[in-house]
KELUM-983468 format. One record per residue (C-alpha): x, y, z; residue in three letters. Coordinates in steps of 0.001 Angstrom, whole numbers, plus 500000, padded with zeros to 6 digits. Example, Ala and Ser with C-alpha at 12.3 -4.5 7.8 and 13.67 -1.06 7.14 Angstrom:
512300495500507800ALA513670498940507140SER
END
This chain:
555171639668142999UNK554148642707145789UNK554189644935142647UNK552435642850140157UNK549636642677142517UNK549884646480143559UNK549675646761139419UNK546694644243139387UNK544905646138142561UNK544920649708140776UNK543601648619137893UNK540713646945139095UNK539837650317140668UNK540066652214137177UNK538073649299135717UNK535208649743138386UNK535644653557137811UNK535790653741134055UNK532069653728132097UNK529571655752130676UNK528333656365134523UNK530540657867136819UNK530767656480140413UNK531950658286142992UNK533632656511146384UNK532458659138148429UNK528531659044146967UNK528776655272147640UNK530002655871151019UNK527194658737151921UNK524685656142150888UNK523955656959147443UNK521697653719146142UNK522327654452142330UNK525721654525142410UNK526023651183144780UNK523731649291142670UNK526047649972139555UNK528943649003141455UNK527525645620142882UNK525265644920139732UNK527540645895136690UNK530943646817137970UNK532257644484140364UNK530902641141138272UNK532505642747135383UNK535842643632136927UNK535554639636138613UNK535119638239135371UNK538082639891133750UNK540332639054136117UNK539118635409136108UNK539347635029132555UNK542632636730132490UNK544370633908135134UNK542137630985133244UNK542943631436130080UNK547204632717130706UNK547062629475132519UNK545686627108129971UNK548055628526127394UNK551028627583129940UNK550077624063130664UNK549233623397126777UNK552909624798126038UNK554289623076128451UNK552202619239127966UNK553466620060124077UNK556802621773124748UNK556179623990122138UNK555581628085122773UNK553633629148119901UNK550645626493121629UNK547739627925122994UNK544037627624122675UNK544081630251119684UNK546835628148118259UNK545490624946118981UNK541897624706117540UNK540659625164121173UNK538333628487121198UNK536914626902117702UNK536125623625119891UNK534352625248122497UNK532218627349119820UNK531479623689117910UNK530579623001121467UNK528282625861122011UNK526779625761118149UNK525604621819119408UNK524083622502122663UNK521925625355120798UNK520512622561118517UNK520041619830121139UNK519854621519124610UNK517748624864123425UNK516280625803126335UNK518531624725128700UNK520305626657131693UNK524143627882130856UNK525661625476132793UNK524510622212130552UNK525863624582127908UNK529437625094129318UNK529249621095129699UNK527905620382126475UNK530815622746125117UNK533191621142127425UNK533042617287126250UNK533682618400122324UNK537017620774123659UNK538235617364125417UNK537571615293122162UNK539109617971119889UNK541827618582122212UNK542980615106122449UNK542806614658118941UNK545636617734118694UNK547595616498121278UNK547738613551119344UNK548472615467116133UNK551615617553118081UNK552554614444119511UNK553077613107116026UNK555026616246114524UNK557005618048117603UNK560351617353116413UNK560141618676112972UNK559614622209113135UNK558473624492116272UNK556729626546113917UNK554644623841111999UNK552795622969115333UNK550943626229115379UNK550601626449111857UNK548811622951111934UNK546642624121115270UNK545190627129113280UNK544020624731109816UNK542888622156113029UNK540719625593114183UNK539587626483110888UNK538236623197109772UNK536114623291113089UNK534878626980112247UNK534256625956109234UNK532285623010110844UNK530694624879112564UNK529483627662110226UNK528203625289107874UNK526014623922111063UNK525390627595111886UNK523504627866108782UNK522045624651108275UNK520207625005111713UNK519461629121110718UNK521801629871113673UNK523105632925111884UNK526416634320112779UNK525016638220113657UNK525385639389117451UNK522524641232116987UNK520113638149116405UNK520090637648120493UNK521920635352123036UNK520906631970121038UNK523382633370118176UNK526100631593118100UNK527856635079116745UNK527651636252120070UNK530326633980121487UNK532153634471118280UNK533601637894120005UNK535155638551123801UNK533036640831125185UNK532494641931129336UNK529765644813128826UNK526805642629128911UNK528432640565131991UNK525768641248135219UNK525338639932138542UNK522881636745137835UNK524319635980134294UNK528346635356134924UNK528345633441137345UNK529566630001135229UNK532523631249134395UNK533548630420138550UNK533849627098137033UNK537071627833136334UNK538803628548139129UNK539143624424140868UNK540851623738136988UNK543291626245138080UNK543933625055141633UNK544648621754140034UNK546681623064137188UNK549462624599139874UNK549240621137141975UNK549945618994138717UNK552507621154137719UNK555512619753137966UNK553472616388136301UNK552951618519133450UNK556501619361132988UNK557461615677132944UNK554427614649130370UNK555486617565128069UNK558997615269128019UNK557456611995126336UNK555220609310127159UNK558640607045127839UNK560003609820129819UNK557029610154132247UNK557037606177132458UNK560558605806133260UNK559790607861136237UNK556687606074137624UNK554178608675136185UNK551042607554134562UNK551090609417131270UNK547762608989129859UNK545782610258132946UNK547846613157133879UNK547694614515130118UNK543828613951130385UNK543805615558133735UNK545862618692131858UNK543464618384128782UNK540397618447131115UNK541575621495132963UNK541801623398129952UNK538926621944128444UNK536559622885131161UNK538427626567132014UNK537630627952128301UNK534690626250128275UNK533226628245131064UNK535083631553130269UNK534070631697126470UNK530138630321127443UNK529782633395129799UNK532346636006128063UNK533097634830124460UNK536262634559122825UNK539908636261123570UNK542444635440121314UNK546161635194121685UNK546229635863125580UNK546894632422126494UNK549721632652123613UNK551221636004124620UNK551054636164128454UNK553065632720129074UNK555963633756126617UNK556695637194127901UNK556956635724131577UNK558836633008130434UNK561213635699129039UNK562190637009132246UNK561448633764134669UNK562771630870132858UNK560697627955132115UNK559695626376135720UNK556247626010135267UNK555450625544139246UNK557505629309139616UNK555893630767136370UNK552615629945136242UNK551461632460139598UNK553007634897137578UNK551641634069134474UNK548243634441135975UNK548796637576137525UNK550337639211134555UNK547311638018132243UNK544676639401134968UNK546561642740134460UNK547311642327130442UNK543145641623130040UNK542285644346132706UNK544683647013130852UNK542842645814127686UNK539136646397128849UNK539703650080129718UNK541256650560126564UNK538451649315125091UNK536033651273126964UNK538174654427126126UNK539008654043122861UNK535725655478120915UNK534471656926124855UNK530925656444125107UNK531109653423122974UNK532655650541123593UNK534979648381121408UNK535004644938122070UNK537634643260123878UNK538197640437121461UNK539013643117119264UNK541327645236121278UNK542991641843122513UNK543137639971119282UNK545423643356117808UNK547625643767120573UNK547992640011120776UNK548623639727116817UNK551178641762116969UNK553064640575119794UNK552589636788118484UNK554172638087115097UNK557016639837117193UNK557852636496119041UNK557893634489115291UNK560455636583113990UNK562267636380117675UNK562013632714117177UNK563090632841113541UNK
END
């Protein structure tokens, strides 16, 4: 643990160091007001919000693996990240002018809805095939995009980034360089669902066993698997209102600790959080370094690396 966060504190430095602009300790510390306004303006809120969305959405991917006892469930895998951009698409139409956080609310009540209804789905189909689960999250996701394109359209809400914040293109892609100090401050949001998530998590364990399972033992099935839902409802809500979408982190992250710490999610899931702060921090200054002084996007960087490694654990499966 003392390493992973000597790992996690290093490259938050690079990741406030790294950019077009170079910042120098020693300016900041001689009083030079450029440099200290980059840092505390740009920097800092962008180096917060990856390591926020890193823990947020590692940890969602653990508790929906572990409610479904399946690994290949996450909210790439489960239709989730399509919810929360149905989500988004309506509160464009109906809440137009209001602040972000109606937004990340608005989002956050169709992610519950969706995410119940593929709970119920999984719940119907665990036992036949660990891969089929996945395979039916993804057509779950794509009839939602699909949903939601059509709306996209209908409404003249085109899918292009460059058509300004009321696009619904520009949550269609993770990306941390337009995140400033006054504009990211909803994804915070997040954090109480994670503080929950760790003190339900043994309750998790046992609803990921059955609904007779969790009864036989005096637990109340339905409201701790709406507890688990909401969590993870209202953590990517938040995270892909303020930073967009990152694939396959909440489907990577969880397996590879689970690899080398067993399957305890009360032990794992510090770990898991920790290790997906460093996994999206690694990410960004790839990103940023990759076509130096452009920027690649960190959907993009995340949703390769992630593919690949998601493919790698199918065939280790298979």
């Amino acid at each position: 643990m003392v390493s992973l966060l000597g790992l996690l504190l290093v490259l938050a430095i690079v990741s406030l160091l790294v950019g077009v602009s170079d910042i120098s300790f020693l300016d900041i510390l001689s009083g030079e007001s450029n440099d200290l306004k980059l840092l505390t303006l740009s920097r800092i809120p962008r180096t917060v919000a990856l390591i926020i969305t890193g823990i947020g959405i590692s940890v969602c991917g653990l508790i929906m693996q572990q409610m479904t006892q399946n690994k290949f469930v996450s909210p790439t895998t489960a239709g989730t990240l399509d919810a929360v951009e149905l989500g988004i698409l309506g509160s464009l139409i109906f809440l137009p002018q209001e602040n972000i956080y109606l937004k990340v609310f608005f989002a956050l009540g169709i992610t519950f809805f969706a995410s119940l209804i593929f709970i119920k789905i999984a719940d119907s189909i665990r036992y036949r095939s660990v891969i089929f689960i996945p395979i039916v999250g993804l057509l779950f996701g794509g009839i939602i995009n699909s949903i939601t394109t059509f709306f996209a359209f209908q409404f003249n809400i085109v899918q292009d980034v460059g058509a300004g914040q009321d696009s619904i293109g520009a949550w269609m892609m993770g990306d941390f360089s337009g995140i400033l100090k006054g504009n990211y401050e909803p994804i915070f949001l997040c954090l109480p669902a994670v503080v929950i998530t760790y003190w339900f998590a043994n309750k998790f364990t046992v609803v990921g066993m059955g609904q007779d399972f969790a009864k036989n033992l005096g637990l109340n099935f339905r409201a701790v698997l709406n507890i688990g839902l909401f969590c993870v409802s209202l953590t990517v809500s938040s995270i892909v209102v303020t930073v967009g979408t990152i694939p396959f982190l909440g489907l990577v992250i969880p397996n590879i600790v689970s690899l080398f710490l067993g399957d305890n999610l009360r032990k794992t899931l510090p770990y898991t959080a920790i290790v997906g702060a460093c996994f999206l921090l690694l990410c960004d200054v790839i990103s940023r370094l990759l076509i130096f002084p452009f920027e690649v996007p960190i959907g993009m960087t995340v949703g390769l690396i992630g593919g690949v490694l998601f493919l790698i654990l199918l065939l280790r499966k298979k």
